[in-house]
mmCIF file of the C-alpha atoms, coordinates in Angstrom:
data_MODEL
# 
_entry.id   MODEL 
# 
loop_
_atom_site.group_PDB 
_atom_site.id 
_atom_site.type_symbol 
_atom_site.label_atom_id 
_atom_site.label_alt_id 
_atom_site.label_comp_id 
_atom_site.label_asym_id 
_atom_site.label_entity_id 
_atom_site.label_seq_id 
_atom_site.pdbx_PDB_ins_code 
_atom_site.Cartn_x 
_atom_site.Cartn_y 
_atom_site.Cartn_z 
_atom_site.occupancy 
_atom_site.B_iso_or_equiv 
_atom_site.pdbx_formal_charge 
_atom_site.auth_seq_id 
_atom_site.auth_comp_id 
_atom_site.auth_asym_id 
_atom_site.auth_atom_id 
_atom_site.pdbx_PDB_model_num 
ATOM 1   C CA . UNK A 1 1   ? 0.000   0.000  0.000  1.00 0.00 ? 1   UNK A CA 1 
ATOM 2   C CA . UNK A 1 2   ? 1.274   3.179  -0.491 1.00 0.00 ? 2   UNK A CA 1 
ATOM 3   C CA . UNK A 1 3   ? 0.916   6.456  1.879  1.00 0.00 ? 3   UNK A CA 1 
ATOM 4   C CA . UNK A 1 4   ? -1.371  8.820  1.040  1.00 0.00 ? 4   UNK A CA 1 
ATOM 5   C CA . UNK A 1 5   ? -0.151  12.210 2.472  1.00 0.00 ? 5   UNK A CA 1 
ATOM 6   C CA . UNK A 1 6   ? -1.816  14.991 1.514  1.00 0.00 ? 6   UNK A CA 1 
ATOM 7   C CA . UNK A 1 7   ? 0.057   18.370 1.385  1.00 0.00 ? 7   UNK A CA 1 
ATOM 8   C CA . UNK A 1 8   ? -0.940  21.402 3.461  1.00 0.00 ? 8   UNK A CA 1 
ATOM 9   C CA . UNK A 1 9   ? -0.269  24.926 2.371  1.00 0.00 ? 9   UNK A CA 1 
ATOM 10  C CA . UNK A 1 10  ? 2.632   25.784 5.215  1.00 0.00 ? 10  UNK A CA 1 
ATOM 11  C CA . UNK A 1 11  ? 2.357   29.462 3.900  1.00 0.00 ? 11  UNK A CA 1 
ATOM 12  C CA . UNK A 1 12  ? -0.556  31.350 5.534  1.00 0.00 ? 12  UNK A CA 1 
ATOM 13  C CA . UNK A 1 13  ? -1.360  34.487 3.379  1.00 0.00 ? 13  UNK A CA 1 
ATOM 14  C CA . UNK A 1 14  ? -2.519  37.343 5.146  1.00 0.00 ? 14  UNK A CA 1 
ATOM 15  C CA . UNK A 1 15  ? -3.607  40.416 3.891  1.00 0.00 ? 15  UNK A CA 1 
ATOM 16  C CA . UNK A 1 16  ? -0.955  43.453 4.550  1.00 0.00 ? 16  UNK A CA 1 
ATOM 17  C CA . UNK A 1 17  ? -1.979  45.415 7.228  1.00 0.00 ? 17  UNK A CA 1 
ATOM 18  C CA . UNK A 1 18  ? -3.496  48.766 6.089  1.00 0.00 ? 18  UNK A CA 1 
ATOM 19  C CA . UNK A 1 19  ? -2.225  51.195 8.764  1.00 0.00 ? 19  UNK A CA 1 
ATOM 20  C CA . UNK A 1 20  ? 2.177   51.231 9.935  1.00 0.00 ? 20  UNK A CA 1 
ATOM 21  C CA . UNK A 1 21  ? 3.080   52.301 12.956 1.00 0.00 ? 21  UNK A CA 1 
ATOM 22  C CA . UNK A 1 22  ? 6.186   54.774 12.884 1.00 0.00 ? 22  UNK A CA 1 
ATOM 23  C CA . UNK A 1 23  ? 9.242   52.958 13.499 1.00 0.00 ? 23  UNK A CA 1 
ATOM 24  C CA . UNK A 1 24  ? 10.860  56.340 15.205 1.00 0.00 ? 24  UNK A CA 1 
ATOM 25  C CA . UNK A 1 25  ? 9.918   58.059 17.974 1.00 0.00 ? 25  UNK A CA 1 
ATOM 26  C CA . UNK A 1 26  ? 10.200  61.202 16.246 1.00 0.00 ? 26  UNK A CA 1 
ATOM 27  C CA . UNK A 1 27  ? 7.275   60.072 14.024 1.00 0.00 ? 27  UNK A CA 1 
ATOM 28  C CA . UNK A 1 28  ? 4.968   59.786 16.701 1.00 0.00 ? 28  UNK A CA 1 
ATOM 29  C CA . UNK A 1 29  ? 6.280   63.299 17.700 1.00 0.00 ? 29  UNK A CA 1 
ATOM 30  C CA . UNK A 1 30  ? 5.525   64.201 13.661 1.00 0.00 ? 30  UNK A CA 1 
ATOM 31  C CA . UNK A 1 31  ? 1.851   62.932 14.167 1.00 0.00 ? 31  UNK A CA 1 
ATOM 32  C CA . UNK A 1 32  ? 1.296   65.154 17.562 1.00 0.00 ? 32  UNK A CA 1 
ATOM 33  C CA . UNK A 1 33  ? 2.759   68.230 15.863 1.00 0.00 ? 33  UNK A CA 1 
ATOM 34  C CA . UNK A 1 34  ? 0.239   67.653 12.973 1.00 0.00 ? 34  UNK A CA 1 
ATOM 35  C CA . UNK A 1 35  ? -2.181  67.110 15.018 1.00 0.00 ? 35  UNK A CA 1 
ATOM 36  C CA . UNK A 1 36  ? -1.699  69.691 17.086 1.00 0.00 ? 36  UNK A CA 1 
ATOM 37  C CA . UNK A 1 37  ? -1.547  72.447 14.248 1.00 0.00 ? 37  UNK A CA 1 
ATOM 38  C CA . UNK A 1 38  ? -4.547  70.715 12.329 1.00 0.00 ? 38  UNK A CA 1 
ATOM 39  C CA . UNK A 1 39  ? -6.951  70.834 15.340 1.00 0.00 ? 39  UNK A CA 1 
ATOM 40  C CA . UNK A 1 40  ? -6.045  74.537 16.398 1.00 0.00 ? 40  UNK A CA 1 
ATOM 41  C CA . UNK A 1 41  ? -6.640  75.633 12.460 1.00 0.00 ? 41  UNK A CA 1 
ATOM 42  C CA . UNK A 1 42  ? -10.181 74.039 12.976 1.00 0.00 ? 42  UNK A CA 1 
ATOM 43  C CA . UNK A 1 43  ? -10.640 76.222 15.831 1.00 0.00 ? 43  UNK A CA 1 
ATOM 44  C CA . UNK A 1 44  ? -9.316  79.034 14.445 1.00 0.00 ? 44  UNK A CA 1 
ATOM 45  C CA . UNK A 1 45  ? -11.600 78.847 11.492 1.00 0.00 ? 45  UNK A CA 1 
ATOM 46  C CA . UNK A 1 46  ? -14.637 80.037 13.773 1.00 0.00 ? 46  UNK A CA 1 
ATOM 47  C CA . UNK A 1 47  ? -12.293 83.181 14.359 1.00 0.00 ? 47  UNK A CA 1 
ATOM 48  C CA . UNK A 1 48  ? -11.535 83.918 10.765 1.00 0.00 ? 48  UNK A CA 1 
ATOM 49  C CA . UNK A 1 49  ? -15.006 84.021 9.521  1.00 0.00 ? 49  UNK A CA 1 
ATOM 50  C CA . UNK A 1 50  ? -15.366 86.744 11.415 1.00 0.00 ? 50  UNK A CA 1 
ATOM 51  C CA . UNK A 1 51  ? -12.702 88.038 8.858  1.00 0.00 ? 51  UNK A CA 1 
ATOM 52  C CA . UNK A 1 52  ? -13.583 86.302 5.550  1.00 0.00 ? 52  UNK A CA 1 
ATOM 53  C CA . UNK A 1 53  ? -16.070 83.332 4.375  1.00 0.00 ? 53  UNK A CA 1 
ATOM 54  C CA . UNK A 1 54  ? -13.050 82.125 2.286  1.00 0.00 ? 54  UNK A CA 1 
ATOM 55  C CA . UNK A 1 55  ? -10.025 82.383 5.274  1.00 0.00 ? 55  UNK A CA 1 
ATOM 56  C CA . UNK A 1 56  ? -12.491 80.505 7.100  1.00 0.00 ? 56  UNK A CA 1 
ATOM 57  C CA . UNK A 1 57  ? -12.429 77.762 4.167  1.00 0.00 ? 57  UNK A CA 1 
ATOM 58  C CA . UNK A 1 58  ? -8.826  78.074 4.072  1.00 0.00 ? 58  UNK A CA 1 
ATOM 59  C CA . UNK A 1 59  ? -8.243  77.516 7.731  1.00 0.00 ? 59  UNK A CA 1 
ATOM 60  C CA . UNK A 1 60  ? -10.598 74.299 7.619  1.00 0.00 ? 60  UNK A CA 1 
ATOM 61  C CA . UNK A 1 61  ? -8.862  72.771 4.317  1.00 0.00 ? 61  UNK A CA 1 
ATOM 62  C CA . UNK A 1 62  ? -5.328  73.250 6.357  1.00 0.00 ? 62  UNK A CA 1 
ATOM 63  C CA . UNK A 1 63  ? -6.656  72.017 9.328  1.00 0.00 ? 63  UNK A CA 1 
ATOM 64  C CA . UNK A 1 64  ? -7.615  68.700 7.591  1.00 0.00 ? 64  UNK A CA 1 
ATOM 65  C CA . UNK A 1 65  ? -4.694  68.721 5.344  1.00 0.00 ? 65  UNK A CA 1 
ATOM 66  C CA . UNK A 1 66  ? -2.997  68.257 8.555  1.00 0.00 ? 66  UNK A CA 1 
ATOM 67  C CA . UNK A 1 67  ? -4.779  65.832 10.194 1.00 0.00 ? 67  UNK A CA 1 
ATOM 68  C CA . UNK A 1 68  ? -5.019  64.012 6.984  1.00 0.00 ? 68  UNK A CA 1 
ATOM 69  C CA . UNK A 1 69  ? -1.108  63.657 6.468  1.00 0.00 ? 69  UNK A CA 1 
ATOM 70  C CA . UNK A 1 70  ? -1.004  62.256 9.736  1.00 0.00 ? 70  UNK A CA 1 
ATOM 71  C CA . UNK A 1 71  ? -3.511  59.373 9.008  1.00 0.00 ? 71  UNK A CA 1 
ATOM 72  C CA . UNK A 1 72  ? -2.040  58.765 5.469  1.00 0.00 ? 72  UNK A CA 1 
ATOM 73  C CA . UNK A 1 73  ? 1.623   58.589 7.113  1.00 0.00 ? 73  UNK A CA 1 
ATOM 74  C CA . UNK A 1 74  ? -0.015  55.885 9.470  1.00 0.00 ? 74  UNK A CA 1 
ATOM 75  C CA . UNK A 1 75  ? -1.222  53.669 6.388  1.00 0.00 ? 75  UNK A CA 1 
ATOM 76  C CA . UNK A 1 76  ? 1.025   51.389 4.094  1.00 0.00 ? 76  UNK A CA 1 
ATOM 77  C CA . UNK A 1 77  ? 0.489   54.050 1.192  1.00 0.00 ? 77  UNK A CA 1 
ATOM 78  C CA . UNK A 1 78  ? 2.773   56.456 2.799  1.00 0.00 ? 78  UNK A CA 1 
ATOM 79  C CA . UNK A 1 79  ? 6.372   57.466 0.579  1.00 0.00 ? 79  UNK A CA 1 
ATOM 80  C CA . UNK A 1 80  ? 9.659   58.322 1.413  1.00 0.00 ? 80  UNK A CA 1 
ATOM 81  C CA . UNK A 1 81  ? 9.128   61.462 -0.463 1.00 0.00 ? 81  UNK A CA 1 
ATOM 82  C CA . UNK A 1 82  ? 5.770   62.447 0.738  1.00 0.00 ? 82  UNK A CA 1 
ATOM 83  C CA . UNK A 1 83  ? 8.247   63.456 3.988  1.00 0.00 ? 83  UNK A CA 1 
ATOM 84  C CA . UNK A 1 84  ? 9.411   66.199 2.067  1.00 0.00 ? 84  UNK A CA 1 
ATOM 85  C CA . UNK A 1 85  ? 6.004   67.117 0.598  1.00 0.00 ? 85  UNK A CA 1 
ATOM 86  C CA . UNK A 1 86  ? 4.838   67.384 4.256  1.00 0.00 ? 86  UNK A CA 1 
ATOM 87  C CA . UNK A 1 87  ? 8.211   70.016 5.294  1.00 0.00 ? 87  UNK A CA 1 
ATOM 88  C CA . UNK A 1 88  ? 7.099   72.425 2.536  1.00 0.00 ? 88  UNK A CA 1 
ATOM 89  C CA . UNK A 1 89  ? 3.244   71.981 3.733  1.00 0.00 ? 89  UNK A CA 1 
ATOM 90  C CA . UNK A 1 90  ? 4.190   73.400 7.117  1.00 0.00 ? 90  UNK A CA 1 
ATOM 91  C CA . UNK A 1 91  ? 6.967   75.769 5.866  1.00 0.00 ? 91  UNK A CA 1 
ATOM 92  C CA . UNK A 1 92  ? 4.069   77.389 3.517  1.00 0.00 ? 92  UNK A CA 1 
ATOM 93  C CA . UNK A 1 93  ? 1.538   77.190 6.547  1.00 0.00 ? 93  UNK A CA 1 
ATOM 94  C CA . UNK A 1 94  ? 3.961   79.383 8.747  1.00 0.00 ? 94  UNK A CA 1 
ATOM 95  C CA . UNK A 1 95  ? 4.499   81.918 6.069  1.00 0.00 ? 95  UNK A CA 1 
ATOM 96  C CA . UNK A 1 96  ? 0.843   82.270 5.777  1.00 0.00 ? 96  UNK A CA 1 
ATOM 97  C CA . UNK A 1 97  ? 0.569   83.920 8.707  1.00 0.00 ? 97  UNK A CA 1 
ATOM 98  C CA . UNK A 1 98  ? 2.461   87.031 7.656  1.00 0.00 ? 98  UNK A CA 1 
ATOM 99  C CA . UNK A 1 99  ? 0.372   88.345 4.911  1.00 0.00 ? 99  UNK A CA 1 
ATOM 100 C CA . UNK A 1 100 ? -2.761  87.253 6.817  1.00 0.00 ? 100 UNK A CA 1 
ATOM 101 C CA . UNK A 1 101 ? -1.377  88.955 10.200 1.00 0.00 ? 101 UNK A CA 1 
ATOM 102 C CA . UNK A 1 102 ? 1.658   91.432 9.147  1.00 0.00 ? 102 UNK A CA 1 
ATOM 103 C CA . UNK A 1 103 ? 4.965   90.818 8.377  1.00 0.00 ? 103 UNK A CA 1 
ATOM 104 C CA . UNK A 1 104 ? 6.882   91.359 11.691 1.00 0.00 ? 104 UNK A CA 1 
ATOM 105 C CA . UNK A 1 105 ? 6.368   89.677 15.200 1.00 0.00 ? 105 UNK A CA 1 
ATOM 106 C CA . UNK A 1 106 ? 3.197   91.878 15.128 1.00 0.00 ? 106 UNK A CA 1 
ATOM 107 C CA . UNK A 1 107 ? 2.019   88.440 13.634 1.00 0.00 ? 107 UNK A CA 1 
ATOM 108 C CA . UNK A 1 108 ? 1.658   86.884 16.410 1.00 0.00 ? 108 UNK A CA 1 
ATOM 109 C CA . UNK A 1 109 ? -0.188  89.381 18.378 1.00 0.00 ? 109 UNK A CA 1 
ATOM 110 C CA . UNK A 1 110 ? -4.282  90.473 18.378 1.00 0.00 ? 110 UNK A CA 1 
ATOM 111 C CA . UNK A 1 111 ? -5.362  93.506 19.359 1.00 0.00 ? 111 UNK A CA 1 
ATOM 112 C CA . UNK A 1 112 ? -1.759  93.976 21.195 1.00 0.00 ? 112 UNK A CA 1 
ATOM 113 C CA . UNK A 1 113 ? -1.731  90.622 23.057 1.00 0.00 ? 113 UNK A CA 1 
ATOM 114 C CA . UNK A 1 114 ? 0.013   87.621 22.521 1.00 0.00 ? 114 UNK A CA 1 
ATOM 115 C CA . UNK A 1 115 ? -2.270  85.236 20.389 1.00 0.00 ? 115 UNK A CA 1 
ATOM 116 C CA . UNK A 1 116 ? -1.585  81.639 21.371 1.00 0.00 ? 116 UNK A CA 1 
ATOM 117 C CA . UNK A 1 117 ? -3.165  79.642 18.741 1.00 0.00 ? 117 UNK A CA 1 
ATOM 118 C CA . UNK A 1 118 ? -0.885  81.566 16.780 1.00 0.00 ? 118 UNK A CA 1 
ATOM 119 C CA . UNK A 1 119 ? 2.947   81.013 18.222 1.00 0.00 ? 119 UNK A CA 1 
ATOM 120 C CA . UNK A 1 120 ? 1.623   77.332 19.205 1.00 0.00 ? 120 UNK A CA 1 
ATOM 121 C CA . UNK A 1 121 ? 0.273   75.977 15.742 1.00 0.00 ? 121 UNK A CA 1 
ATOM 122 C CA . UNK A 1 122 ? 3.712   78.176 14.379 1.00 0.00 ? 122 UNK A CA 1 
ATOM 123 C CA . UNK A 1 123 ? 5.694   76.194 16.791 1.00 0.00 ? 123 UNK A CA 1 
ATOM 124 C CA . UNK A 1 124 ? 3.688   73.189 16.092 1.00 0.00 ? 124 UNK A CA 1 
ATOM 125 C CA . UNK A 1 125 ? 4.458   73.662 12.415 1.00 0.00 ? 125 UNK A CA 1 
ATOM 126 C CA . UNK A 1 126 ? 8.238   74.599 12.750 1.00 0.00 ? 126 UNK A CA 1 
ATOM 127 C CA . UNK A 1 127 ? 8.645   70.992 14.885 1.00 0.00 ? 127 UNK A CA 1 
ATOM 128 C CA . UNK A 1 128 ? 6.985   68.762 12.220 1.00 0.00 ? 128 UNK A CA 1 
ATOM 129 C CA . UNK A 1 129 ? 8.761   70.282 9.800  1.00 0.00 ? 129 UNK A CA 1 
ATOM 130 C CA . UNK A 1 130 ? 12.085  69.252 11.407 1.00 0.00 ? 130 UNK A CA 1 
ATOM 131 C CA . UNK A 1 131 ? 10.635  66.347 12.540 1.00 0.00 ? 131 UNK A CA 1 
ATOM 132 C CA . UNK A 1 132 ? 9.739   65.409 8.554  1.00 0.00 ? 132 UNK A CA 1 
ATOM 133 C CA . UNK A 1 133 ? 12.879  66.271 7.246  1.00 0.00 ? 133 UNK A CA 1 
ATOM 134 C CA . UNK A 1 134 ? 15.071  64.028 9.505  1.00 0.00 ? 134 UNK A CA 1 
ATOM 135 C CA . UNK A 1 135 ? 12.725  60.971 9.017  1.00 0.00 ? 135 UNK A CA 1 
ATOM 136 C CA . UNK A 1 136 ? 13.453  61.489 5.183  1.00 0.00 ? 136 UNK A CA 1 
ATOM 137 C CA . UNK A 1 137 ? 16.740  61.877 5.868  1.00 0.00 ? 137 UNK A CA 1 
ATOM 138 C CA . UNK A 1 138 ? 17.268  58.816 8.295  1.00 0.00 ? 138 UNK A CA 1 
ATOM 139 C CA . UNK A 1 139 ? 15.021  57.283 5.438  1.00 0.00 ? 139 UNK A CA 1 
ATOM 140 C CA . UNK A 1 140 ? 11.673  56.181 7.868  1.00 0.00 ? 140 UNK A CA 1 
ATOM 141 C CA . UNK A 1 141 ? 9.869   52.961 6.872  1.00 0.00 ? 141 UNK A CA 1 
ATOM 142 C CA . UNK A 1 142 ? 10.458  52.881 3.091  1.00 0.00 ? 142 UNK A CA 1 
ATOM 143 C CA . UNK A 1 143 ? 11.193  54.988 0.086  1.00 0.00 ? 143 UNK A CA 1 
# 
Protein backbone atom coordinates (compact mmCIF):
# COMPACT_ATOMS: atom_id res chain seq x y z
CA UNK A 1 0.00 0.00 0.00
CA UNK A 2 1.27 3.18 -0.49
CA UNK A 3 0.92 6.46 1.88
CA UNK A 4 -1.37 8.82 1.04
CA UNK A 5 -0.15 12.21 2.47
CA UNK A 6 -1.82 14.99 1.51
CA UNK A 7 0.06 18.37 1.39
CA UNK A 8 -0.94 21.40 3.46
CA UNK A 9 -0.27 24.93 2.37
CA UNK A 10 2.63 25.78 5.22
CA UNK A 11 2.36 29.46 3.90
CA UNK A 12 -0.56 31.35 5.53
CA UNK A 13 -1.36 34.49 3.38
CA UNK A 14 -2.52 37.34 5.15
CA UNK A 15 -3.61 40.42 3.89
CA UNK A 16 -0.96 43.45 4.55
CA UNK A 17 -1.98 45.42 7.23
CA UNK A 18 -3.50 48.77 6.09
CA UNK A 19 -2.23 51.19 8.76
CA UNK A 20 2.18 51.23 9.94
CA UNK A 21 3.08 52.30 12.96
CA UNK A 22 6.19 54.77 12.88
CA UNK A 23 9.24 52.96 13.50
CA UNK A 24 10.86 56.34 15.21
CA UNK A 25 9.92 58.06 17.97
CA UNK A 26 10.20 61.20 16.25
CA UNK A 27 7.28 60.07 14.02
CA UNK A 28 4.97 59.79 16.70
CA UNK A 29 6.28 63.30 17.70
CA UNK A 30 5.52 64.20 13.66
CA UNK A 31 1.85 62.93 14.17
CA UNK A 32 1.30 65.15 17.56
CA UNK A 33 2.76 68.23 15.86
CA UNK A 34 0.24 67.65 12.97
CA UNK A 35 -2.18 67.11 15.02
CA UNK A 36 -1.70 69.69 17.09
CA UNK A 37 -1.55 72.45 14.25
CA UNK A 38 -4.55 70.72 12.33
CA UNK A 39 -6.95 70.83 15.34
CA UNK A 40 -6.04 74.54 16.40
CA UNK A 41 -6.64 75.63 12.46
CA UNK A 42 -10.18 74.04 12.98
CA UNK A 43 -10.64 76.22 15.83
CA UNK A 44 -9.32 79.03 14.44
CA UNK A 45 -11.60 78.85 11.49
CA UNK A 46 -14.64 80.04 13.77
CA UNK A 47 -12.29 83.18 14.36
CA UNK A 48 -11.54 83.92 10.76
CA UNK A 49 -15.01 84.02 9.52
CA UNK A 50 -15.37 86.74 11.41
CA UNK A 51 -12.70 88.04 8.86
CA UNK A 52 -13.58 86.30 5.55
CA UNK A 53 -16.07 83.33 4.37
CA UNK A 54 -13.05 82.13 2.29
CA UNK A 55 -10.02 82.38 5.27
CA UNK A 56 -12.49 80.51 7.10
CA UNK A 57 -12.43 77.76 4.17
CA UNK A 58 -8.83 78.07 4.07
CA UNK A 59 -8.24 77.52 7.73
CA UNK A 60 -10.60 74.30 7.62
CA UNK A 61 -8.86 72.77 4.32
CA UNK A 62 -5.33 73.25 6.36
CA UNK A 63 -6.66 72.02 9.33
CA UNK A 64 -7.61 68.70 7.59
CA UNK A 65 -4.69 68.72 5.34
CA UNK A 66 -3.00 68.26 8.56
CA UNK A 67 -4.78 65.83 10.19
CA UNK A 68 -5.02 64.01 6.98
CA UNK A 69 -1.11 63.66 6.47
CA UNK A 70 -1.00 62.26 9.74
CA UNK A 71 -3.51 59.37 9.01
CA UNK A 72 -2.04 58.77 5.47
CA UNK A 73 1.62 58.59 7.11
CA UNK A 74 -0.01 55.88 9.47
CA UNK A 75 -1.22 53.67 6.39
CA UNK A 76 1.03 51.39 4.09
CA UNK A 77 0.49 54.05 1.19
CA UNK A 78 2.77 56.46 2.80
CA UNK A 79 6.37 57.47 0.58
CA UNK A 80 9.66 58.32 1.41
CA UNK A 81 9.13 61.46 -0.46
CA UNK A 82 5.77 62.45 0.74
CA UNK A 83 8.25 63.46 3.99
CA UNK A 84 9.41 66.20 2.07
CA UNK A 85 6.00 67.12 0.60
CA UNK A 86 4.84 67.38 4.26
CA UNK A 87 8.21 70.02 5.29
CA UNK A 88 7.10 72.42 2.54
CA UNK A 89 3.24 71.98 3.73
CA UNK A 90 4.19 73.40 7.12
CA UNK A 91 6.97 75.77 5.87
CA UNK A 92 4.07 77.39 3.52
CA UNK A 93 1.54 77.19 6.55
CA UNK A 94 3.96 79.38 8.75
CA UNK A 95 4.50 81.92 6.07
CA UNK A 96 0.84 82.27 5.78
CA UNK A 97 0.57 83.92 8.71
CA UNK A 98 2.46 87.03 7.66
CA UNK A 99 0.37 88.35 4.91
CA UNK A 100 -2.76 87.25 6.82
CA UNK A 101 -1.38 88.96 10.20
CA UNK A 102 1.66 91.43 9.15
CA UNK A 103 4.96 90.82 8.38
CA UNK A 104 6.88 91.36 11.69
CA UNK A 105 6.37 89.68 15.20
CA UNK A 106 3.20 91.88 15.13
CA UNK A 107 2.02 88.44 13.63
CA UNK A 108 1.66 86.88 16.41
CA UNK A 109 -0.19 89.38 18.38
CA UNK A 110 -4.28 90.47 18.38
CA UNK A 111 -5.36 93.51 19.36
CA UNK A 112 -1.76 93.98 21.20
CA UNK A 113 -1.73 90.62 23.06
CA UNK A 114 0.01 87.62 22.52
CA UNK A 115 -2.27 85.24 20.39
CA UNK A 116 -1.58 81.64 21.37
CA UNK A 117 -3.16 79.64 18.74
CA UNK A 118 -0.88 81.57 16.78
CA UNK A 119 2.95 81.01 18.22
CA UNK A 120 1.62 77.33 19.21
CA UNK A 121 0.27 75.98 15.74
CA UNK A 122 3.71 78.18 14.38
CA UNK A 123 5.69 76.19 16.79
CA UNK A 124 3.69 73.19 16.09
CA UNK A 125 4.46 73.66 12.42
CA UNK A 126 8.24 74.60 12.75
CA UNK A 127 8.64 70.99 14.88
CA UNK A 128 6.98 68.76 12.22
CA UNK A 129 8.76 70.28 9.80
CA UNK A 130 12.08 69.25 11.41
CA UNK A 131 10.64 66.35 12.54
CA UNK A 132 9.74 65.41 8.55
CA UNK A 133 12.88 66.27 7.25
CA UNK A 134 15.07 64.03 9.50
CA UNK A 135 12.73 60.97 9.02
CA UNK A 136 13.45 61.49 5.18
CA UNK A 137 16.74 61.88 5.87
CA UNK A 138 17.27 58.82 8.29
CA UNK A 139 15.02 57.28 5.44
CA UNK A 140 11.67 56.18 7.87
CA UNK A 141 9.87 52.96 6.87
CA UNK A 142 10.46 52.88 3.09
CA UNK A 143 11.19 54.99 0.09
Amino acid sequence: MHNIVTMKETHTSRPESMFVRPSSPIGYLAILMALITGVLHLVASTNAIEMSLVLAVLFILNGLGFIGGSILYLTRFWRRWLFLVAALYSVVTILALFPVQGWGMEAFYVDGNLNPLAVITKAAEAILAICVLYLYIINDRWS
